[in-house]
SEMI-939678 format. One record per residue (C-alpha): residue number from 1; x, y, z. Coordinates in pm, 1 decimal, always signed. Example, Ala and Ser with C-alpha at 12.3 -4.5 7.8 and 13.67 -1.06 7.14 Angstrom:
PT;resi;xx;yy;zz
PT;1;+1230.0;-450.0;+780.0
PT;2;+1367.0;-106.0;+714.0
***
This chain:
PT;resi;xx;yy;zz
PT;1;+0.0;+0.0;+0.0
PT;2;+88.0;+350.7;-27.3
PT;3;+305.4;+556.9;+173.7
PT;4;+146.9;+890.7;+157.1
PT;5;+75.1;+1055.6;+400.8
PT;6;-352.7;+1056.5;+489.2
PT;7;-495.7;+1368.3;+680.2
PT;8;-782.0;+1581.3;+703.1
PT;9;-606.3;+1833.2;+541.6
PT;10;-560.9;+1651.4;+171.2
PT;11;-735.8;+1693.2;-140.7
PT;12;-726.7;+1397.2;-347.9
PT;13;-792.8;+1500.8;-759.7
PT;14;-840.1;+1186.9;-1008.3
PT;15;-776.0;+1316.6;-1375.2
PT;16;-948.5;+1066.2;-1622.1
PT;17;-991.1;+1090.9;-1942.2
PT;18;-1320.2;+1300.8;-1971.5
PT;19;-1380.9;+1435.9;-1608.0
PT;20;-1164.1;+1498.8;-1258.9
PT;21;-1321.0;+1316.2;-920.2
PT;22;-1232.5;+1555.6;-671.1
PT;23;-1272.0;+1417.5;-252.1
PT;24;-1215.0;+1522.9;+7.7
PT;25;-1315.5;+1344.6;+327.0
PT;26;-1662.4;+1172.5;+223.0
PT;27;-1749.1;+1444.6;-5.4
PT;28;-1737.2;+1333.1;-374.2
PT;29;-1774.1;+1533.2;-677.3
PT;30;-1755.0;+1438.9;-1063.3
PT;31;-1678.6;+1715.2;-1297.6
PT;32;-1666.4;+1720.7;-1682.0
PT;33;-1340.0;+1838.4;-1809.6
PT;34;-1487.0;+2078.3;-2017.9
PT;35;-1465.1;+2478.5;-2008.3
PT;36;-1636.2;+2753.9;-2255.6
PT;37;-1535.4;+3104.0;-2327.9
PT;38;-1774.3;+3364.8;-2112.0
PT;39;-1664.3;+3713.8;-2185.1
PT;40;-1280.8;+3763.2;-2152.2
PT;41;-1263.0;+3445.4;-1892.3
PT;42;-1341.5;+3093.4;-1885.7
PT;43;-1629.2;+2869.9;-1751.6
PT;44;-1584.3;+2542.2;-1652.3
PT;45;-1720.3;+2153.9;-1566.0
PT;46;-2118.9;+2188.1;-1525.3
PT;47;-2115.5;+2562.9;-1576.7
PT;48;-1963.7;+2507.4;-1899.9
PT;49;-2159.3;+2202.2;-2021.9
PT;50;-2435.9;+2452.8;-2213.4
PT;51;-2190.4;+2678.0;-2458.4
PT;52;-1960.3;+2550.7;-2682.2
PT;53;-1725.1;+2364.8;-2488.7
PT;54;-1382.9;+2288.9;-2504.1
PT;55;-1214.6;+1949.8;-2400.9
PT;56;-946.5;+2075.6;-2158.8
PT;57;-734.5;+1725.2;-2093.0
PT;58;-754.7;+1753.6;-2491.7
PT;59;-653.5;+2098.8;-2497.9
PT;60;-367.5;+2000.8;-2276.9
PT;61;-129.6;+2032.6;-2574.5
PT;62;-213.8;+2333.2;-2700.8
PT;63;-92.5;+2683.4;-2568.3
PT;64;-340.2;+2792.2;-2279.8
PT;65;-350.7;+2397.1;-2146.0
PT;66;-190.8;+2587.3;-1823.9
PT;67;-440.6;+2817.3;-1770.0
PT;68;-736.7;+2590.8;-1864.8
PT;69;-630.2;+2284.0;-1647.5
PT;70;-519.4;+2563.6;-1371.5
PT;71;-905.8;+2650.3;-1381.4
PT;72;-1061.1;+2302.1;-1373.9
PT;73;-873.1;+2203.4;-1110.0
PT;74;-988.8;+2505.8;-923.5
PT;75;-1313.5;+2439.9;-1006.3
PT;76;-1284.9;+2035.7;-897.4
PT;77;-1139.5;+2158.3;-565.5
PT;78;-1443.2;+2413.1;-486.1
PT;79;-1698.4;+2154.3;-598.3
PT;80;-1556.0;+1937.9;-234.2
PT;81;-1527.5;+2252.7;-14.5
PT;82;-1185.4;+2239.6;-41.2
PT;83;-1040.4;+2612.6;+124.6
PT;84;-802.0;+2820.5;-33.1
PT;85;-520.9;+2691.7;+273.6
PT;86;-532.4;+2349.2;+195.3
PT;87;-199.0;+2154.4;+297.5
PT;88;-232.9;+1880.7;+11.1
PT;89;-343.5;+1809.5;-285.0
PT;90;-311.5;+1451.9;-453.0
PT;91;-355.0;+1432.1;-818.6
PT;92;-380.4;+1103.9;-1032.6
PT;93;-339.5;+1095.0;-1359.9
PT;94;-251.4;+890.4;-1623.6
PT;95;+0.6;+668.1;-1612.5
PT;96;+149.1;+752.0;-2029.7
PT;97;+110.6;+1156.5;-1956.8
PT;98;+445.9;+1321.1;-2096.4
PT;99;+685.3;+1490.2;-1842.6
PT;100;+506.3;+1814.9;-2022.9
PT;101;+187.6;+1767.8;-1916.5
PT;102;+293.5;+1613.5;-1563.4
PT;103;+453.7;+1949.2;-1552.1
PT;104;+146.8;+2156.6;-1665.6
PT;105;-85.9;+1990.2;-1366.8
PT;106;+175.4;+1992.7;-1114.1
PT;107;+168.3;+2372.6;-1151.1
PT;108;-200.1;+2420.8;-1133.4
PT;109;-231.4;+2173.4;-851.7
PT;110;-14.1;+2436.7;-715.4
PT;111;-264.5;+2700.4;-697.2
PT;112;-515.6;+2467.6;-517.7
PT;113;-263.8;+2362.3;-190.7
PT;114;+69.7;+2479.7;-56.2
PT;115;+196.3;+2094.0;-153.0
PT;116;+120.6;+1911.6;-432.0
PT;117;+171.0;+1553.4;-521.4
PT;118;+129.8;+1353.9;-876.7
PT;119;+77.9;+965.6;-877.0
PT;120;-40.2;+747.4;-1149.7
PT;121;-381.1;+620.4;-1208.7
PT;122;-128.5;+237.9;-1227.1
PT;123;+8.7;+290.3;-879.0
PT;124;-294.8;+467.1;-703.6
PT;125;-501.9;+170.8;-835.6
PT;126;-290.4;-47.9;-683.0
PT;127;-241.7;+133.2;-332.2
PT;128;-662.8;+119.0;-319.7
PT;129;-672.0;-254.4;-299.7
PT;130;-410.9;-418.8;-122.9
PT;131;-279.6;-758.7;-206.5
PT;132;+42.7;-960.9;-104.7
PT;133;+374.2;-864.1;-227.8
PT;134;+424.7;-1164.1;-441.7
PT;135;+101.9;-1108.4;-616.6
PT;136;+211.7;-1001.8;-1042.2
PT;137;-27.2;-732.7;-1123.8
PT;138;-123.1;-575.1;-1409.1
PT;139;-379.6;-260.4;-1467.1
PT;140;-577.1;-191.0;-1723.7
PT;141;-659.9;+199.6;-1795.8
PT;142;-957.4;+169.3;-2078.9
PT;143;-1057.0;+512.1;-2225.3
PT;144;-1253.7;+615.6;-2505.8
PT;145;-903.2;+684.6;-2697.5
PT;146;-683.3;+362.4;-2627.7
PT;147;-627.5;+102.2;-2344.6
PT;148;-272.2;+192.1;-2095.7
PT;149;-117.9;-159.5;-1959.6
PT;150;+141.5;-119.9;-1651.5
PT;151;+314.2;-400.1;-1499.3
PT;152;+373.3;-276.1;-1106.5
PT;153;+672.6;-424.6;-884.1
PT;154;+570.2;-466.7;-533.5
PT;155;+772.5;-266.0;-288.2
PT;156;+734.2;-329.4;+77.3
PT;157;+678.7;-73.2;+323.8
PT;158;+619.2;+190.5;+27.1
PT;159;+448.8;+275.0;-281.9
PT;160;+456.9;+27.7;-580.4
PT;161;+703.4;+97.1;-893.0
PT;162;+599.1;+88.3;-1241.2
PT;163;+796.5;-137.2;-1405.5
PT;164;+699.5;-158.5;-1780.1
PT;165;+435.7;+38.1;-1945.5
PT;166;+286.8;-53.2;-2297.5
PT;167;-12.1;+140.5;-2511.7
PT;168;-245.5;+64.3;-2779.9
PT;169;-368.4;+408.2;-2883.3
PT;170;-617.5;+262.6;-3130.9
PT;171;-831.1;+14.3;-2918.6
PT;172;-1151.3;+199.5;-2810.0
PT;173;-1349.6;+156.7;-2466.4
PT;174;-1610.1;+0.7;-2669.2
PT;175;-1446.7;-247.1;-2862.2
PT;176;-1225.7;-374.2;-2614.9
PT;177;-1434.9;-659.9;-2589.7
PT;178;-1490.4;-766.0;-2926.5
PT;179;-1300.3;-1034.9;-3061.5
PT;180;-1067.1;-789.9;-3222.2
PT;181;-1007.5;-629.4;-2901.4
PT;182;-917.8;-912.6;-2702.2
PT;183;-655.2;-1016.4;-2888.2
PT;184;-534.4;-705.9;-2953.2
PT;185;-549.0;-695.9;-2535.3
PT;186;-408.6;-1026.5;-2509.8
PT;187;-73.6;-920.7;-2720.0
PT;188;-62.4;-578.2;-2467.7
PT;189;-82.1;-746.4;-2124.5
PT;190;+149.5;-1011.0;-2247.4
PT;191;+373.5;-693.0;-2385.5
PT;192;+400.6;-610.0;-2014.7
PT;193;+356.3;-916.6;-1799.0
PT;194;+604.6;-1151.3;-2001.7
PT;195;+601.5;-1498.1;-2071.1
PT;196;+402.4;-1547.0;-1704.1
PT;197;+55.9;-1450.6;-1691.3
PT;198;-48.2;-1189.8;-1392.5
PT;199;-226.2;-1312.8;-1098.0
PT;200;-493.0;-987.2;-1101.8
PT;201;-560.0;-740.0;-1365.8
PT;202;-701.1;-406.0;-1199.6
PT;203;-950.2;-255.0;-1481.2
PT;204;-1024.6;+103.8;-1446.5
PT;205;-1151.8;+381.5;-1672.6
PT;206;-1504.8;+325.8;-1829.9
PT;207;-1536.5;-8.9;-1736.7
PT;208;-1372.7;+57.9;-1395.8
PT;209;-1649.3;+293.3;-1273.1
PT;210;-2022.8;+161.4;-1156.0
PT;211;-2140.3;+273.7;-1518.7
PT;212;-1921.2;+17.6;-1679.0
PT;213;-1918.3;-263.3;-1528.3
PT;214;-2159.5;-449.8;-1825.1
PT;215;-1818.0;-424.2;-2000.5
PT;216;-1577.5;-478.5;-1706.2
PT;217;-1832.2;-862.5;-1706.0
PT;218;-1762.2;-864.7;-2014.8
PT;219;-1383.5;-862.7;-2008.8
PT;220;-1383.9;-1060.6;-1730.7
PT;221;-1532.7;-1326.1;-1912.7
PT;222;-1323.4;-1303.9;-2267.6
PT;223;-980.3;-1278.6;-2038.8
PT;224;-1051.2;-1628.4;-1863.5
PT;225;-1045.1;-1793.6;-1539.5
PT;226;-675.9;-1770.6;-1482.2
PT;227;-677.3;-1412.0;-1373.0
PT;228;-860.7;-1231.6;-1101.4
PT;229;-1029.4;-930.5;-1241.6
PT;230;-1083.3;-603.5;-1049.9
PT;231;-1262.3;-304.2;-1124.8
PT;232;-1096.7;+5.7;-963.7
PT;233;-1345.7;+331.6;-920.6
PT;234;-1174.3;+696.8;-921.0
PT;235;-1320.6;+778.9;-629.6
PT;236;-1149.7;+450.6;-474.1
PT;237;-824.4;+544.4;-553.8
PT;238;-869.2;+851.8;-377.3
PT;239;-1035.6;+682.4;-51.0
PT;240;-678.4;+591.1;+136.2
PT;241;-526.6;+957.6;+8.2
PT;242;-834.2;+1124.3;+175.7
PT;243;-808.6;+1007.7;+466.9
PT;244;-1062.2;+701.3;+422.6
PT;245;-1109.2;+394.2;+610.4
PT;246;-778.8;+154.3;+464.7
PT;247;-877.5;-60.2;+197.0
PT;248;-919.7;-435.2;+233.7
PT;249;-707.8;-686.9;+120.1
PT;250;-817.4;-878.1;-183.4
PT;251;-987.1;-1140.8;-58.5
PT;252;-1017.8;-1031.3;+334.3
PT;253;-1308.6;-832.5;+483.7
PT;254;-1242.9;-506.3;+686.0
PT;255;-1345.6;-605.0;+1034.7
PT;256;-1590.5;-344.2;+1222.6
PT;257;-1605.2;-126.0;+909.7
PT;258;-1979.1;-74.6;+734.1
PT;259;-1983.6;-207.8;+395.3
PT;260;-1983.7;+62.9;+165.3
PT;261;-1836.3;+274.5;+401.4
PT;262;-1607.6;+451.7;+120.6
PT;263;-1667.3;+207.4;-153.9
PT;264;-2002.1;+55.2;-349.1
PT;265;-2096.7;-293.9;-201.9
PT;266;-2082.6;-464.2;-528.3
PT;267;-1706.4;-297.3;-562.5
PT;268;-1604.0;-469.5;-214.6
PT;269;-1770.1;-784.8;-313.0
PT;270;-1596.9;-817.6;-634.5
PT;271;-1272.0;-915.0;-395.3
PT;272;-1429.2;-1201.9;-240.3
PT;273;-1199.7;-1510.8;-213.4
PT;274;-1218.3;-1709.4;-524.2
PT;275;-1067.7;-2111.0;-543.0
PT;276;-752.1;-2079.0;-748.9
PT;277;-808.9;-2196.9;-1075.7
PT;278;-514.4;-2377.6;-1254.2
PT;279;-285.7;-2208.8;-1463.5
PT;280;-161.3;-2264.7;-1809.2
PT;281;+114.2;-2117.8;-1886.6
PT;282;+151.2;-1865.6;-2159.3
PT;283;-194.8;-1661.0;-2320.6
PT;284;-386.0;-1975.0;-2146.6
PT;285;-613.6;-1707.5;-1948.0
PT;286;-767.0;-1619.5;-2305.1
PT;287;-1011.2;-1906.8;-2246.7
PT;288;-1358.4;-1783.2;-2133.7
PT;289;-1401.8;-1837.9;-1804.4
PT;290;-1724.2;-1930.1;-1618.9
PT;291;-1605.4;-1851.5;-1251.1
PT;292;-1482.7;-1482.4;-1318.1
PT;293;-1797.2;-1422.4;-1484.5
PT;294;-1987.0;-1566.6;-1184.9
PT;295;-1782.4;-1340.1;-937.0
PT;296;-1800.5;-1006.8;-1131.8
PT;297;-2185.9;-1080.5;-1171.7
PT;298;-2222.4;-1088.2;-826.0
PT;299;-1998.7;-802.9;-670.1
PT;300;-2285.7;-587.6;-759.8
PT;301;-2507.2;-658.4;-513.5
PT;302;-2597.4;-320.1;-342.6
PT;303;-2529.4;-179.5;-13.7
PT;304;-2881.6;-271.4;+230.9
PT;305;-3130.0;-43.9;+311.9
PT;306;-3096.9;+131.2;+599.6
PT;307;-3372.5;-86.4;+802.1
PT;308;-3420.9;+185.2;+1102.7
PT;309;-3628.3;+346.0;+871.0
PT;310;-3908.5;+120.2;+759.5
PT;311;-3907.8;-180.7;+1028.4
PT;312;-4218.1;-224.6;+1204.0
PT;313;-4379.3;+81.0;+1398.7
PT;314;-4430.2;-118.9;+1714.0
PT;315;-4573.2;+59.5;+2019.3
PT;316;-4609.9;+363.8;+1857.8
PT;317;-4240.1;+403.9;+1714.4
PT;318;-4030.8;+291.2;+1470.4
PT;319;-3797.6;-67.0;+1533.8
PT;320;-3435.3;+34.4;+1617.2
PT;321;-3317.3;-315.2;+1513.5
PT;322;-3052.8;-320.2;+1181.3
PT;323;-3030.3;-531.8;+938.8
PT;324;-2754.6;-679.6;+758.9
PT;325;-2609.6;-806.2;+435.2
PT;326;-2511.2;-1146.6;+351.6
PT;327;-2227.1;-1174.8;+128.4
PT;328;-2363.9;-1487.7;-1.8
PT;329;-2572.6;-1498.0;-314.7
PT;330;-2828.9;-1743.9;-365.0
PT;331;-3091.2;-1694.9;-654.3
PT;332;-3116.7;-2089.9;-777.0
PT;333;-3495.8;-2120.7;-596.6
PT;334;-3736.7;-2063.8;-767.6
PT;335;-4087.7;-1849.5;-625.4
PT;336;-4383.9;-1997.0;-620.1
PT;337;-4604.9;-2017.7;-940.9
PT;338;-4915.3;-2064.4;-1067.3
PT;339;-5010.0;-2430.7;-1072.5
PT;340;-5229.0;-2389.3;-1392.3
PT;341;-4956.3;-2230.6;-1621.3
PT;342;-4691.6;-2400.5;-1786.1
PT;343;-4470.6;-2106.4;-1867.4
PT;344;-4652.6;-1803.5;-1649.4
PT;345;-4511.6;-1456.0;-1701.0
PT;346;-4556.6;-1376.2;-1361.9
PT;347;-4538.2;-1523.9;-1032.8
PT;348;-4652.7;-1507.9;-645.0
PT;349;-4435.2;-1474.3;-407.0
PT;350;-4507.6;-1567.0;-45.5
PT;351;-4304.2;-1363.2;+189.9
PT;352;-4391.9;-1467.7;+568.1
PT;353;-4755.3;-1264.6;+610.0
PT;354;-4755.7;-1076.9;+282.5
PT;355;-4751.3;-1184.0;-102.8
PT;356;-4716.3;-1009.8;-392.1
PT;357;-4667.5;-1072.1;-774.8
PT;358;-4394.9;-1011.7;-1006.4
PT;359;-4240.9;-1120.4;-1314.4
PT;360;-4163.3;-1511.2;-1325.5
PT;361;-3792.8;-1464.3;-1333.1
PT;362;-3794.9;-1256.3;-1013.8
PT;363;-3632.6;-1542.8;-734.1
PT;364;-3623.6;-1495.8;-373.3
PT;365;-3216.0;-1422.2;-269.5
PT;366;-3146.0;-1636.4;+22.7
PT;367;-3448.7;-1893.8;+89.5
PT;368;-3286.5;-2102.7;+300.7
PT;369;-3203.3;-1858.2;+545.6
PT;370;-3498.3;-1602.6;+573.7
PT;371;-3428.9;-1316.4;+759.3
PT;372;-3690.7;-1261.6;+1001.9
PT;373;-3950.0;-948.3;+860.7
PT;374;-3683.6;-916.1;+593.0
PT;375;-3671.5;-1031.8;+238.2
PT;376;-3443.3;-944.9;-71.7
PT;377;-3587.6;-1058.9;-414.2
PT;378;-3297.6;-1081.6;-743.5
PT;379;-3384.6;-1109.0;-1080.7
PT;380;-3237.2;-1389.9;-1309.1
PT;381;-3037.2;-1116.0;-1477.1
PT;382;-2797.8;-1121.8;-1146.1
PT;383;-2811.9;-836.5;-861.4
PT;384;-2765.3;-482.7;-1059.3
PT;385;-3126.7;-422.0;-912.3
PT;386;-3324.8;-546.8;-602.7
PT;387;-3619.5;-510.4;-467.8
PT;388;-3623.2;-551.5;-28.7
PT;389;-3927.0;-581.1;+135.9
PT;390;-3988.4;-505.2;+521.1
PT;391;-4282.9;-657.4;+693.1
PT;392;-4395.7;-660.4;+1011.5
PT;393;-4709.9;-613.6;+1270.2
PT;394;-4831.0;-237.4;+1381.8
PT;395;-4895.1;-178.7;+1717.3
PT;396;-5312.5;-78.1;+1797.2
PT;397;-5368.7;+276.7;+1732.2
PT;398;-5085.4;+313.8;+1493.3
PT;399;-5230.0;+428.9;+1170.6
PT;400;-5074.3;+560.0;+824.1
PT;401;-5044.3;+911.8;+976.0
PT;402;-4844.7;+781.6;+1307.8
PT;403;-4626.0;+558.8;+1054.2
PT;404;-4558.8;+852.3;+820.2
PT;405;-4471.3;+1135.3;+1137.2
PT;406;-4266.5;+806.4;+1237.2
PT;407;-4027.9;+830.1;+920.8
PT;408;-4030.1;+1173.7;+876.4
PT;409;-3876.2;+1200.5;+1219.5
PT;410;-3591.3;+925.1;+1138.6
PT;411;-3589.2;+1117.0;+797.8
PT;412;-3512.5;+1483.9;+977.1
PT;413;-3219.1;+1330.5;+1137.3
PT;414;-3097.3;+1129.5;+862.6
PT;415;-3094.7;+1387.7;+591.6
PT;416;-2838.0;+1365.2;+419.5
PT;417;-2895.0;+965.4;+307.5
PT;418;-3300.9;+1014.4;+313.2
PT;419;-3462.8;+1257.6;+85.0
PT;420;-3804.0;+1362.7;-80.6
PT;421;-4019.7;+1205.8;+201.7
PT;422;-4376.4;+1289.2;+71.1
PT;423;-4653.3;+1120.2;+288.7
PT;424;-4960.0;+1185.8;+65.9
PT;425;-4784.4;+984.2;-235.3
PT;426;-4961.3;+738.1;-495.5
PT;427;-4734.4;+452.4;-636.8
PT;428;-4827.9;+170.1;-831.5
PT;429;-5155.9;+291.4;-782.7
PT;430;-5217.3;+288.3;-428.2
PT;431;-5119.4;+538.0;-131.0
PT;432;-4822.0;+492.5;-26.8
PT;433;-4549.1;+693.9;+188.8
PT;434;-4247.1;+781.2;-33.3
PT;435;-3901.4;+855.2;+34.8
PT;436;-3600.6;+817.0;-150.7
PT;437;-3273.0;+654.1;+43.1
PT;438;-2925.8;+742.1;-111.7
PT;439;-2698.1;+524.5;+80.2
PT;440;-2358.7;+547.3;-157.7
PT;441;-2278.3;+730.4;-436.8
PT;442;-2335.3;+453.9;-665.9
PT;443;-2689.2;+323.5;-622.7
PT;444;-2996.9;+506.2;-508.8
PT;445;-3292.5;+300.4;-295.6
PT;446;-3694.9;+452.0;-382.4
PT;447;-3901.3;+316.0;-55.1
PT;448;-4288.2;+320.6;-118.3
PT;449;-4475.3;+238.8;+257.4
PT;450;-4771.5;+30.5;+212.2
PT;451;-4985.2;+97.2;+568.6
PT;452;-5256.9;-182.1;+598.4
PT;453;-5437.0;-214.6;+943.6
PT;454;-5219.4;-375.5;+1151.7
PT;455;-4949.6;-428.3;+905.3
PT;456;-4693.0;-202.4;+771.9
PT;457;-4529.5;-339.2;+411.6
PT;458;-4228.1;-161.4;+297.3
PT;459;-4082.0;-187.9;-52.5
PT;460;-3752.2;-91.6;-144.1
PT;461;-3606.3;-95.0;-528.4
PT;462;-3239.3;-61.5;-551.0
PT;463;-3095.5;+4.9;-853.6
PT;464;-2784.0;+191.0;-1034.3
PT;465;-2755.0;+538.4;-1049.2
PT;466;-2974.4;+672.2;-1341.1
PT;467;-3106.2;+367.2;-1413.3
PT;468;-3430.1;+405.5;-1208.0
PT;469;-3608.3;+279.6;-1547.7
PT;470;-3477.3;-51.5;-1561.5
PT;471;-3685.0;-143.9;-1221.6
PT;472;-3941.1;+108.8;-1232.2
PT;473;-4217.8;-111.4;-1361.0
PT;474;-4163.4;-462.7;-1155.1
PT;475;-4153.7;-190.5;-844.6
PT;476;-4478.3;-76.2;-920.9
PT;477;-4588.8;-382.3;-967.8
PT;478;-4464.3;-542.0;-632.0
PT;479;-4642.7;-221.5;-458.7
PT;480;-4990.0;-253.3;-664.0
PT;481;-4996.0;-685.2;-581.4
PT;482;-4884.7;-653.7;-222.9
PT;483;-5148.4;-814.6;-6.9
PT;484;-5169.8;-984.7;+354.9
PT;485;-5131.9;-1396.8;+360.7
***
């Protein structure tokens, strides 16, 4: 792991190749890497996004790249609250940038923090997941203008050293996994890693970041069984800089810490312990593998809900009992179905004193181990959505009004994860209480409250940010079927 130096007082700055992650502490920000002309002076990131534009990291070469990357990192370090006195800055870049342009954002990191350091988006990856020294490692840096391979050389006690760097300017983010593209892949890890394959291949860019991981499956799968893949977020590499709780070792759980705490669930779940598969020697990993696939299907399965907030209102106040996640993934069991239907589109589902109906290929997560007043339902498709459902008795005298000042009260003092708590809300055609639960920066929860008497039903869908659509209609539909046993 890294040797730098973590306090309150850093600014970490991730440079891609279309937008800088600024953090600081738990604050996140993206920001385009974009400015526009506004008068005699420059605009830039969202403020920019509506005029003609110009690509700064592009512009980098040209005469003012000093003064536009000087003003996007500016405006990346005001987007965190970063003051004027900060001690540090961190900024990661890319690994291939020319002494030039290391140069160039050195000096405008400068004007951001009385010290500035530059790593590379190879080494920072590394530092963010931490893995024994005689682990070979390779990372993958996949843009939308050519793929960056880096072998790294473990150094003990300090910060890995790049030891041989290779480029293929011409292989796209989005044919990286065509069959062109793997071999072309295949012939630039092996340019780096030698005659011995690498034991884990850290992917970041597109397919690095929540948005991408479709294609980081997809690599996963066309690279083989022989190599553990990882997806690497910017906003991971910047956890252990910012002062974040220390990343896990690949395959080891952080004792006491939250999941998601600083990273996605499905991003810490990736790095569960996989059996090692047996190596052949050479290109042997560019056999498909099943297992990877399996693995990188299921490290997406969200952060939970946060169940203070729609447990049972028992005795006239809302359960203070958590629940947890299982890292284990179950789907194989099927729900119960109609008796009368060979192939029925949809399906009841019994869950303890409630049912409700959704599409056939909708499968309870874990049925072997219910969770008392607790159930998570998967599609087939594997765990990039989820819809959690909280059950349990209300006490006498508790009615949809004492439920919904209930919530609003956990609500007020949870404010910055729950949002937009309307009480007098119709969903899936019934009133419901509404709230929306943001519990990472990756994956948003919509809660609809379902207040029958003597029964409170809570439904929560889980799904990717800005991809509300891709659930929206099976919620409904588990909110309109929901009925007592």
């Amino acid at each position: 792991m890294a040797a730098t130096v973590v306090s309150a007082d850093v600014l970490g700055l991730h440079v891609g190749a279309s937008s800088v992650c600024a953090r600081r502490a738990e604050r996140i920000r993206y920001v385009p890497a974009v400015a526009a002309r506004l008068g005699d002076g420059w605009v830039f990131g969202d403020a920019a996004a509506s005029l003609e534009v110009t690509e700064v990291l592009a512009a980098a070469r040209a005469d003012d790249s000093a003064e536009l990357l000087t003003g996007l990192v500016r405006y990346a370090a005001a987007a965190v609250g970063a003051p004027p006195n900060t001690g540090t800055v961190v900024v990661v870049h890319p690994t291939k940038w020319s002494a030039r342009r290391r140069d160039v954002l050195y000096t405008a990191a400068r004007h951001v923090a009385r010290n500035a350091e530059l790593v590379p988006i190879a080494v920072a990856a590394y530092d963010a997941i931490e893995m024994d020294a005689d682990v070979r490692c390779v990372t993958l840096e996949v843009a939308a203008e050519g793929v960056t391979a880096t072998l790294l050389e473990p150094c003990r006690g300090g910060r890995a050293v790049i030891d041989r760097v290779a480029r293929d300017p011409d292989l796209a983010a989005d044919a990286a996994d065509s069959d062109d593209g793997v071999t072309r892949l295949e012939a630039l890890i092996g340019s780096v890693s030698g005659r011995s394959d690498p034991d884990v291949l850290l992917v970041t860019g597109i397919p690095g970041e929540p948005a991408g991981v479709e294609l980081c499956g997809r690599l996963a799968e066309r690279i083989g069984r022989g190599i553990r893949v990882v997806p690497v977020a910017a906003s991971e590499m910047l956890a252990p800089i910012t002062g974040m709780p220390a990343p896990t070792a690949v395959g080891e759980a952080a004792p006491g810490v939250e999941g998601g705490s600083s990273t996605a669930q499905w991003l810490q779940d990736i790095r569960a312990p996989m059996p090692e598969p047996s190596r052949a020697p050479s290109f042997g990993w560019v056999i498909a593998g099943a297992m990877i696939v399996i693995v990188v299907v299921a490290s997406m399965v969200f952060l939970s809900g946060d169940a203070n907030l729609h447990r049972a209102v028992a005795d006239g106040g809302v359960a203070d009992s958590a629940a947890t996640v299982r890292p284990e993934l179950s789907i194989d069991a099927p729900v119960a179905a109609s008796s009368d239907q060979e192939a029925p589109d949809f399906a009841t589902i019994e869950l303890g004193p409630v049912r409700l109906d959704l599409p056939s290929y909708w499968r309870i997560r874990d049925p072997v181990r219910p969770e008392p007043g607790r159930t998570e339902l998967l599609p087939d498709s594997g765990p990039d959505r989820r819809i959690v459902v909280v059950y349990s008795a209300l006490a006498d005298g508790i009615d949809s009004d004492a439920v919904a000042r209930s919530l609003a009260a956990r609500a007020t003092a949870r404010s910055g994860v729950i949002r937009e708590l309307d009480s007098d809300m119709r969903f899936g055609d019934r009133p419901v209480i509404s709230y929306v639960e943001v519990p990472d920066e990756f994956s948003t929860v919509r809660w609809s409250v379902v207040v029958m008497p003597g029964l409170q039903v809570s439904i929560g869908c889980q799904f990717l940010a800005e991809e509300w659509t891709g659930i929206r209609s099976e919620c409904e539909q588990a909110v309109h079927t929901v009925e007592p046993v």
